[in-house]
N, C-alpha and C positions, 0 to 999 in steps of 0.2 A: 514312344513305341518301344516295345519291348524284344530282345533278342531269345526269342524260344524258350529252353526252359533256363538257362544258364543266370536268370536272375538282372542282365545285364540291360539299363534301358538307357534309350537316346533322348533327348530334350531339344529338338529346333524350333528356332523363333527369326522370324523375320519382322520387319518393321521398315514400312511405304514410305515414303517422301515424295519429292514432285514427280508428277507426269507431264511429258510431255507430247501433247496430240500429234505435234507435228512428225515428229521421229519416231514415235511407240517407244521412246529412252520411262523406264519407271527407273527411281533412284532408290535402292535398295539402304535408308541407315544403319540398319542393324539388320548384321546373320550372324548368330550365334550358334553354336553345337554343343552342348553337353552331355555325358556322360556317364550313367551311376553303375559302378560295379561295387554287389554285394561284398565283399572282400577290401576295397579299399577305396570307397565313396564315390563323391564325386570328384570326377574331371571338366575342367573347363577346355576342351577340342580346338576350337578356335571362333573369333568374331572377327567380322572385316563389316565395310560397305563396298557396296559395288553398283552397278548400272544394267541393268539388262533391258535387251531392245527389243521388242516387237516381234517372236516367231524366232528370234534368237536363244543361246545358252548361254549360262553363266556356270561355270565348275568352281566351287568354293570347295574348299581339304586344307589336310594338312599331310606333308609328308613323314618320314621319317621309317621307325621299326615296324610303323602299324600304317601302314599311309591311308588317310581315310580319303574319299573324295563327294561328295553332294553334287549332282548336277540340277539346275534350275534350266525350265524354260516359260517361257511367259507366252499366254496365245489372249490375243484381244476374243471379249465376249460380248457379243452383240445383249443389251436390255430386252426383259420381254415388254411384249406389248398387251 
């Protein structure tokens, strides 16, 4: 995704692991964030694992000068038929 015209773009990736039915827990292995600014490359933001539940959030960031923050939520989707 790109930030307007300032050249600046973002790079997220997630990566699934187990589910599980009973609790709506999905186990998130990989969230990654990157960042490419024309002027001095890339940035690697941050990567974590984490867990998010069913109709729940998950807030992935980093703090600091620039504090970035992601929020995730996860909604079960019924199959079609």
């Amino acid at each position: 995704m790109a930030n307007g015209e300032s050249g600046i773009e973002f790079n997220f990736k997630m990566r699934g692991g187990a589910f599980d039915p009973e609790t709506g827990a999905l186990d998130m292995e990989s969230c990654e964030l990157k960042m490419f600014h024309p002027n001095s490359g890339n940035h690697d933001l941050f990567r974590t694992a984490t867990t998010i539940y069913s109709g729940g959030y998950a807030v992935l960031g980093v703090t600091g000068a620039e504090p970035l923050f992601l929020v995730v939520q996860l909604h079960p989707v019924q199959g079609l038929r």
